[in-house]
C-alpha positions as CSV (number, residue, x, y, z in Angstrom):
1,X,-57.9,-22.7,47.7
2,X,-59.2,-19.4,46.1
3,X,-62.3,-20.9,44.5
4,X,-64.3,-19.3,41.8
5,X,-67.2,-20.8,39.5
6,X,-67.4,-18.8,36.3
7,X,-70.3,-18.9,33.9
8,X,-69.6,-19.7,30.3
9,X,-70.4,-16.5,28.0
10,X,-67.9,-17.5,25.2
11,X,-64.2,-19.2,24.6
12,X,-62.4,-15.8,24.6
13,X,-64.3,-13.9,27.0
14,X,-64.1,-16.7,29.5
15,X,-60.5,-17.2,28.9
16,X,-59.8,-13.5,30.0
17,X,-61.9,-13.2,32.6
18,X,-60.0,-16.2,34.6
19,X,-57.0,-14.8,33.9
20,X,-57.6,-11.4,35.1
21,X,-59.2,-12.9,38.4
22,X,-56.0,-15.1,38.7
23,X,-53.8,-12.5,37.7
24,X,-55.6,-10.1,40.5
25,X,-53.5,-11.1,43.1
26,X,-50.1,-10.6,41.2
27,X,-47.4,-7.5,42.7
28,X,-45.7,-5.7,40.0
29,X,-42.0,-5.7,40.4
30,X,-39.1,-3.2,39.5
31,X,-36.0,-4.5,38.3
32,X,-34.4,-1.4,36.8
33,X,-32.4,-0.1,40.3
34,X,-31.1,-3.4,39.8
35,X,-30.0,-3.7,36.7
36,X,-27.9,-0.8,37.2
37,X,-26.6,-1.9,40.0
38,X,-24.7,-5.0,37.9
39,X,-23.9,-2.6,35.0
40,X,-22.2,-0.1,37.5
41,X,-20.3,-2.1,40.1
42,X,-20.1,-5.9,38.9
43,X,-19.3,-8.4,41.2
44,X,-19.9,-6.6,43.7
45,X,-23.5,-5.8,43.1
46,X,-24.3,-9.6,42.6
47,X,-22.7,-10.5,45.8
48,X,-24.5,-7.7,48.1
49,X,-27.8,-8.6,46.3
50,X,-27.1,-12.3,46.9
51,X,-26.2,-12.0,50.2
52,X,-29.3,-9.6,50.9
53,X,-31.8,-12.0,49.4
54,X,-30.8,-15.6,48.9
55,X,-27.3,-16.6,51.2
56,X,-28.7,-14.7,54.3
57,X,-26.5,-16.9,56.8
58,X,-23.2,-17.3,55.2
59,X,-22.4,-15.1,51.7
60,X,-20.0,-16.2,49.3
61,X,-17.3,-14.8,48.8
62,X,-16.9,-15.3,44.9
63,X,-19.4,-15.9,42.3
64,X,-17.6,-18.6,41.0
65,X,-18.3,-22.2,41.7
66,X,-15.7,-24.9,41.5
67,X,-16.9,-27.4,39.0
68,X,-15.3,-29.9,41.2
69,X,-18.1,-29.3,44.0
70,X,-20.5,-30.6,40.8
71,X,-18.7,-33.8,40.1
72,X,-18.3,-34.8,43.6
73,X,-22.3,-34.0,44.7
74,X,-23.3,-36.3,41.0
75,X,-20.9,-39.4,42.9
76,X,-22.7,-38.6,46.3
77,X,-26.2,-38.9,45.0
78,X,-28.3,-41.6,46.0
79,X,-28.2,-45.2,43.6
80,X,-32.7,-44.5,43.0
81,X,-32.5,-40.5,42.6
82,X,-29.2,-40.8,40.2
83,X,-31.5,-43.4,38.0
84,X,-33.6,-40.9,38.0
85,X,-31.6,-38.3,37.0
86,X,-30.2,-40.5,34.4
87,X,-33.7,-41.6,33.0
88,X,-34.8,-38.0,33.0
89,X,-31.7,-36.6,31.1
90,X,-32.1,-39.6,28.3
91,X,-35.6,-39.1,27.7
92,X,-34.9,-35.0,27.3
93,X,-32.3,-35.6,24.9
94,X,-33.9,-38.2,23.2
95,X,-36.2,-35.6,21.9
96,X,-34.1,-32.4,21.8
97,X,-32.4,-34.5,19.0
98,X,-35.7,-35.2,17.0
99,X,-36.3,-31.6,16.8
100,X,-33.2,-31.0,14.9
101,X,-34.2,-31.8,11.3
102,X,-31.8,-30.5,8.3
103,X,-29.3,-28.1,9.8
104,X,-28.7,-26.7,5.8
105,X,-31.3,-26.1,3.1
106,X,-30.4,-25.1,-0.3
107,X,-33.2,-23.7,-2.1
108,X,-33.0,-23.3,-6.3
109,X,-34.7,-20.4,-7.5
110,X,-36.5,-19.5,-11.1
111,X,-33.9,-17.6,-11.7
112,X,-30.7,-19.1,-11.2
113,X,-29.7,-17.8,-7.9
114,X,-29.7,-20.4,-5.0
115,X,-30.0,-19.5,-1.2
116,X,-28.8,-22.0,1.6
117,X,-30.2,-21.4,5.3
118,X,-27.8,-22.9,7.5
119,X,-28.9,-23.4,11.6
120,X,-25.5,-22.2,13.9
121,X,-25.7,-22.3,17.3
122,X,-25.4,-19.3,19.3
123,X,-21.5,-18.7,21.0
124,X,-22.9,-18.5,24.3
125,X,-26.2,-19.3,27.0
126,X,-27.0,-18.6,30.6
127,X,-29.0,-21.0,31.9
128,X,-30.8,-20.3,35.3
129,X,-32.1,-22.9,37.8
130,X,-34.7,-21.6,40.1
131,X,-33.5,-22.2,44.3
132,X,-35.9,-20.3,47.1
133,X,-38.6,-22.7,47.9
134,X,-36.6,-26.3,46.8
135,X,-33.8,-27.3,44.5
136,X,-34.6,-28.1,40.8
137,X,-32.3,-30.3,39.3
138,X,-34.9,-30.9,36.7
139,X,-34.6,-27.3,35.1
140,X,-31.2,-28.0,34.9
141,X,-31.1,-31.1,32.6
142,X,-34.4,-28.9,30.7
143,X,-32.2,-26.5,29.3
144,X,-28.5,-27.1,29.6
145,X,-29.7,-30.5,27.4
146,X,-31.2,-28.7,24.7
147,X,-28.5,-26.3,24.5
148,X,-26.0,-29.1,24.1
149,X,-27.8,-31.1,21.7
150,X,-28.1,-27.3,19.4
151,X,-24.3,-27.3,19.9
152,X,-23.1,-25.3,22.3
153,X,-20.0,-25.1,23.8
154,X,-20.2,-22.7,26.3
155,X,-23.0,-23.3,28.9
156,X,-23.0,-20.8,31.9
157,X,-25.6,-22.0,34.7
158,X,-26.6,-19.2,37.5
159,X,-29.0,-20.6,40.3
160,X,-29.6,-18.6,43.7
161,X,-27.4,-20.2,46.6
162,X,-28.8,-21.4,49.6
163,X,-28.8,-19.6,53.0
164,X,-25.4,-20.9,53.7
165,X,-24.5,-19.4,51.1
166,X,-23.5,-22.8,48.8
167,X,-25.8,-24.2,46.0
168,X,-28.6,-27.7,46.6
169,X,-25.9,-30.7,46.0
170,X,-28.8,-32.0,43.3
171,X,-28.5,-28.6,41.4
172,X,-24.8,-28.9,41.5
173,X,-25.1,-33.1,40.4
174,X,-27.7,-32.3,37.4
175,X,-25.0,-29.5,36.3
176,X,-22.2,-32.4,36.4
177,X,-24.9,-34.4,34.5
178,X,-24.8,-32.2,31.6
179,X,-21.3,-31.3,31.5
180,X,-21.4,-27.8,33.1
181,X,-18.4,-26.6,34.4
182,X,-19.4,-22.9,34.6
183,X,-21.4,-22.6,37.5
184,X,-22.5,-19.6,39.8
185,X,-23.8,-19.0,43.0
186,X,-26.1,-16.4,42.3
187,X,-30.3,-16.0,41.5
188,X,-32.9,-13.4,41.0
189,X,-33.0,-10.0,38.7
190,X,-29.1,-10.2,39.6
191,X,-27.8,-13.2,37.8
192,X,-29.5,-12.3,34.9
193,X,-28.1,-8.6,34.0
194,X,-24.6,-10.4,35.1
195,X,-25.5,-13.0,32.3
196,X,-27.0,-10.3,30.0
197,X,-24.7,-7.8,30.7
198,X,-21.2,-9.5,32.2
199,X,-19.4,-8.7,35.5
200,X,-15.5,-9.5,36.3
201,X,-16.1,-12.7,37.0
202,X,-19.3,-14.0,34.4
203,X,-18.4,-13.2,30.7
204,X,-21.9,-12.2,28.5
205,X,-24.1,-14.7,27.2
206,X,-25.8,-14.9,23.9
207,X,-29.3,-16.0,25.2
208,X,-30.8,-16.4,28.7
209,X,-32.7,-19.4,28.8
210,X,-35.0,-21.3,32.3
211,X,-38.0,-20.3,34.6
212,X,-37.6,-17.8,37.5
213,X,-39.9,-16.2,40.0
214,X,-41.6,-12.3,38.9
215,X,-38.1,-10.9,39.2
216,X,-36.8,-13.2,37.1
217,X,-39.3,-13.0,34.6
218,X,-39.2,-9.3,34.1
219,X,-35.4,-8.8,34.4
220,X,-35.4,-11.2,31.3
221,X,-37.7,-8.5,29.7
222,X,-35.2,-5.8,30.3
223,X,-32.4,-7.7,28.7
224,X,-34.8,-8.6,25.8
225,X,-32.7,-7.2,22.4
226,X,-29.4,-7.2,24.3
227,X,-29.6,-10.9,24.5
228,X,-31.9,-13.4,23.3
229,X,-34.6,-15.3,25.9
230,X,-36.9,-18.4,25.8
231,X,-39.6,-16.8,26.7
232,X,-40.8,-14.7,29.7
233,X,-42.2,-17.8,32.0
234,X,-44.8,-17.0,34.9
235,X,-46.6,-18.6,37.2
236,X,-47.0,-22.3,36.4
237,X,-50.4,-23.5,35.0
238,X,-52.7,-25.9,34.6
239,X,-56.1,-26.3,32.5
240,X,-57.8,-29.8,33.5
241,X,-60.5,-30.8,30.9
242,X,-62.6,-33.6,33.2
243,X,-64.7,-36.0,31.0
244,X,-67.4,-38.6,32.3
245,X,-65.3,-40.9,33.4
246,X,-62.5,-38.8,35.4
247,X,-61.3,-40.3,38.3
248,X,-61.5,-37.5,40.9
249,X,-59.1,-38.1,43.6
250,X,-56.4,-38.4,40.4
251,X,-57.7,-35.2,38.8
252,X,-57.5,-33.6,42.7
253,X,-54.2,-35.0,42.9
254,X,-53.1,-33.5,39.0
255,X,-54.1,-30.4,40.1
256,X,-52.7,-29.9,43.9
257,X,-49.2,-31.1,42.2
258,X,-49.0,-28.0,39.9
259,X,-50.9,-25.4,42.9
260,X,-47.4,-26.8,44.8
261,X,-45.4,-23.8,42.4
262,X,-46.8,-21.4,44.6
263,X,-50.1,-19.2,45.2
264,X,-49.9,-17.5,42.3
265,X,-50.2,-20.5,39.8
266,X,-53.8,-20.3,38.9
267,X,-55.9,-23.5,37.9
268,X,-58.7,-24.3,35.7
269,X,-60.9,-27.0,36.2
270,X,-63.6,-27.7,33.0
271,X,-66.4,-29.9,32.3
272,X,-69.1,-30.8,30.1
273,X,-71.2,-32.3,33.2
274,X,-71.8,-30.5,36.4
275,X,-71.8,-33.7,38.6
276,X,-68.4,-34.7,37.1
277,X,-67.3,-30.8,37.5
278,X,-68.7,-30.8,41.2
279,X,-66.8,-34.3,42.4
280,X,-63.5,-33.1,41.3
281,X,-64.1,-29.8,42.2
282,X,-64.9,-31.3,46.1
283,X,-62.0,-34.0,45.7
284,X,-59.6,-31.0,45.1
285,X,-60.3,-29.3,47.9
286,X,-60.4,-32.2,50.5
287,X,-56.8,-32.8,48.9
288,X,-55.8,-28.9,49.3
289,X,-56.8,-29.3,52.8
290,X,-54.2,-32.0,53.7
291,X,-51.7,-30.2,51.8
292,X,-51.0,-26.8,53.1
293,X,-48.5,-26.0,50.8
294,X,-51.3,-25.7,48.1
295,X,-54.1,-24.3,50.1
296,X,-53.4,-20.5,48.1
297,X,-53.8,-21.4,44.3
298,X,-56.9,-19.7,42.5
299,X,-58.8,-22.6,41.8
300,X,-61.6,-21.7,38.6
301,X,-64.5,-24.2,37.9
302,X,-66.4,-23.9,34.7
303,X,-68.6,-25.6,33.2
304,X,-69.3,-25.6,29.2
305,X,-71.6,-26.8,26.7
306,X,-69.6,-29.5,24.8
307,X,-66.1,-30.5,24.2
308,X,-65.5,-28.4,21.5
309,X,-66.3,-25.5,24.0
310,X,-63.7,-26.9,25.9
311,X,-61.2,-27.2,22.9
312,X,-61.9,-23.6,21.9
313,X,-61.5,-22.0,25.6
314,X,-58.7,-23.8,26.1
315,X,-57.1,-22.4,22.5
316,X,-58.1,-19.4,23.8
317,X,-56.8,-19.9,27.3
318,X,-53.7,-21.2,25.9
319,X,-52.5,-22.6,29.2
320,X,-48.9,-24.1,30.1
321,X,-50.2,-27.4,30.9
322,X,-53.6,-29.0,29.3
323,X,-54.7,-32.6,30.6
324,X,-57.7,-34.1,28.2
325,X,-59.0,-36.6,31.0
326,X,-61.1,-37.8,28.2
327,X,-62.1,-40.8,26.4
328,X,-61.1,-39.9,23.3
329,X,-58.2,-37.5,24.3
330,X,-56.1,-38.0,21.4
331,X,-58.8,-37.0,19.1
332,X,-59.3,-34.0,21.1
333,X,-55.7,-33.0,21.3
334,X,-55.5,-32.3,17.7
335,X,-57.7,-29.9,18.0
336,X,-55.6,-28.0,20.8
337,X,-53.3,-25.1,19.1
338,X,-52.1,-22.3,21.7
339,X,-51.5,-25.1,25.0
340,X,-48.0,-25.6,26.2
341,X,-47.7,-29.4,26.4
342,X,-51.3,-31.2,26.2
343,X,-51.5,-34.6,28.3
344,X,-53.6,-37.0,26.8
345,X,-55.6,-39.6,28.6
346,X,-55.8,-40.3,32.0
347,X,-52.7,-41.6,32.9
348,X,-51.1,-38.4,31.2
349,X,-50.0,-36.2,34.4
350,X,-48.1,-33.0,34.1
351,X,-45.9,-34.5,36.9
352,X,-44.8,-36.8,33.8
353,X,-43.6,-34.0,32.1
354,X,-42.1,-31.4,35.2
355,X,-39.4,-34.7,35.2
356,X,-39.3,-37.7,33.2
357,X,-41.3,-38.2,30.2
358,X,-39.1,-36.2,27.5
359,X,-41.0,-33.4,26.9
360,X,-39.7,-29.9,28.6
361,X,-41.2,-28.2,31.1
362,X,-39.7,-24.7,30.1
363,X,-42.9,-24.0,28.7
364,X,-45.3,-20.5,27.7
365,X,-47.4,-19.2,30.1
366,X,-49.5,-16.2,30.8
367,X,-51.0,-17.0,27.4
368,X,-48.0,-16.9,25.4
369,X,-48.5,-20.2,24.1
370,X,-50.2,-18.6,21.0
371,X,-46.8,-17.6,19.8
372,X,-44.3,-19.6,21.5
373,X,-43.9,-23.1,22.3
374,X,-41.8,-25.4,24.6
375,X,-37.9,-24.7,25.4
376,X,-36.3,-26.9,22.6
377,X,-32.3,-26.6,20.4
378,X,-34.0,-24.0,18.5
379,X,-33.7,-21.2,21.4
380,X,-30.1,-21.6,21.4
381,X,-29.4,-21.6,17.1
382,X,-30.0,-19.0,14.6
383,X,-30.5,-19.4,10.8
384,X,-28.1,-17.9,8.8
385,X,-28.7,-17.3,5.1
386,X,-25.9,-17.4,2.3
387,X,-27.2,-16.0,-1.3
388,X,-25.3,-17.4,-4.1
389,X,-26.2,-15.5,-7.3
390,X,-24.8,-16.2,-11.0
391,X,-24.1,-13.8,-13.8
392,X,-27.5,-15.3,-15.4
393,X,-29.4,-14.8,-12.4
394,X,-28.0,-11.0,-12.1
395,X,-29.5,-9.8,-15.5
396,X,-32.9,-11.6,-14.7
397,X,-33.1,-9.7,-10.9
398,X,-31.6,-6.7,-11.7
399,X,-34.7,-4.7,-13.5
400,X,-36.9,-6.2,-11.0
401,X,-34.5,-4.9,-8.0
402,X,-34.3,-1.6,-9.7
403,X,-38.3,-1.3,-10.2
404,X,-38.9,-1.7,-6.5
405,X,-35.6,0.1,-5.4
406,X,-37.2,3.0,-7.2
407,X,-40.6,2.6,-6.2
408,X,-39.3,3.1,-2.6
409,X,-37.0,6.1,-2.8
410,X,-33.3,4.6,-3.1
411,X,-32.4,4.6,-6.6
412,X,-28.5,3.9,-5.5
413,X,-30.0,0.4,-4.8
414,X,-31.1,0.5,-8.2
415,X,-27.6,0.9,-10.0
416,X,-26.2,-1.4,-7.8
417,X,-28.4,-3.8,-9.2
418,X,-28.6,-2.9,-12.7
419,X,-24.6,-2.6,-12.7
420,X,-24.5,-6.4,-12.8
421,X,-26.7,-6.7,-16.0
């Protein structure tokens, strides 16, 4: 691992100088030739691009995947890793539907008018599953769930195709899982200015919605205001808050699991006491020797003066993924504001949450959790307001509405207003 010890000097300079080491070894990326590439020739733009970078062996000839190819890999799966599945999907959906609340609120005003805000969902979402390294079936049930429970009807899932040119059975199971028919064999920059932007074969989306690599992530930011995202997800991350009686080789383990999304997925290991900050630290890497796959991740130690420190630099850190391997971790989690998804307690692994415990691992990174949160129904609705206003309410608004109408330079506002009195 790419191990650093910082020195504390304060919550938010701290905060940003581990990012900007972790962030150090990070390759900007152009998307633009690419995007109009789609625009301009479609289909077959998707299919040269896929072929180039993802189905290197055997292309496919159409975008297009027969839902039937989902229903029959979902009857094929395994008895233990269909439980699984099963277990995964309930516990997702179980608290997509909590987040719903009042889909219509009627608000009475002084005077007399009423407005209802009414939550519709969006006609439309593209929903991508990352392929390259492994299949993740997982991402699937993360967002096509959320984006049934909000009420979609159309669900359109792109995920990059494997070398032989056909998408991971277990992609193609979790999409049968969640009732999506509209499946395509395509990944990268690619399938999302074909979900953004539409081709012959994929019809335009509403909102773009699932993690992706750097070209995924900054493609979403091109399409930003022609379509709607969740949020521009990075590198996966993990801050680990160690407390005196962390048990090391767990903690190592914690920590190795989430350096498995790939070099550039930085982690943060803090403590109040050196010694407990030293025997994960030396657990970690003992474990990141034996495990190659996770040998590359930056791997930042720090040490701070108490556990509000820790509390304040993670706020300030505002990392995807926050374990409080603390006594009193539930105490200390209400402190947290900016994190992802905090784990409390020691049995809290972010493992939990990457598959089965509810919560969604479509989560902020980069720091993004101090304006976002998690990948929930509300990325895929939008509030709608209907102003109801009586002849009563008219003559009571209508010298106000005039005043301001004035005040700011468009006194045609103003007679339309004052018309009504």
């Amino acid at each position: 691992m790419r191990t650093r010890r910082f020195e504390w000097g304060g919550a938010v300079e701290t905060a940003a100088a581990i990012r900007a080491w972790a962030a150090e070894s990070a390759v900007p990326v152009d998307v633009a030739p690419i995007e109009r590439d789609v625009i301009e020739l479609g289909d077959e733009a998707v299919l040269r691009l896929t072929a180039r970078f993802d189905a290197t062996e055997n292309a496919p000839e159409a975008l297009r995947v027969d839902p039937e190819l989902a229903t029959a890999a979902l009857a094929e799966l395994d008895p233990a890793l269909r439980e699984a599945l099963d277990i995964a999907a309930a516990n997702v959906r179980a608290v997509a539907e909590a987040q719903l609340g009042d889909s219509r609120e009627v608000v009475e005003l002084p005077q007399g008018q009423t407005v209802t805000v009414r939550w519709v969902p969006v006609g439309a979402a593209g929903i991508y599953a990352p392929g390259g390294r492994a299949a993740y079936p997982s991402s699937v049930l993360m967002c096509a769930i959320p984006a049934r429970v909000a009420g979609l009807e159309r669900i359109a899932l792109a995920s990059p195709p494997g070398p032989d040119g056909s998408l991971h059975p277990l992609v193609l199971a979790a999409a049968a899982l969640c009732d999506v028919e509209e499946i395509y064999a395509m990944g990268g920059a690619q399938a999302i200015f074909a979900l953004a932007h539409g081709t012959e074969t994929v019809a335009p989306v509403d909102v773009i919605a699932g993690p992706g690599n750097a070209w995924v992530r900054e493609a979403k930011r091109a399409v930003y205001g022609t379509v709607g995202i969740d949020s521009l997800a990075g590198p996966s991350e993990l801050m680990l808050v160690a407390g005196h009686d962390t048990d090391p080789e767990w903690a190592a383990l914690d920590l190795c699991a989430q350096a498995e999304h790939g070099a550039d997925s930085p982690l943060v290991l803090v403590a109040v006491e050196d010694h407990i900050l030293d025997a994960v630290a030396a657990a970690t890497e003992i474990a990141a020797a034996a495990r190659p796959e996770v040998a590359d991740a930056p791997f930042a130690l720090l040490a701070v003066p108490d556990l509000s420190d820790a509390a304040d630099l993670a706020n300030a850190f505002a990392p995807e993924h926050l374990q409080l391997f603390e006594e009193d971790a539930a105490l200390l989690a209400e402190r947290i504001t900016t994190a992802g998804c905090v784990f409390a307690g020691r049995y809290g692994a972010t493992a939990f949450g990457d598959y089965v415990s509810g919560s969604n691992h479509v989560l902020p990174t980069g720091g993004a959790g101090r304006f976002t949160g998690p990948l929930g129904p509300a990325a895929f609705r939008r509030r709608i307001s209907t102003v109801e206003i009586a002849a009563a309410a008219a003559a009571a608004l209508a010298p106000h509405a005039e005043t301001l109408a004035r005040a700011e330079g468009f006194p045609v506002h103003g007679e339309s207003a004052m018309i009504r009195r």
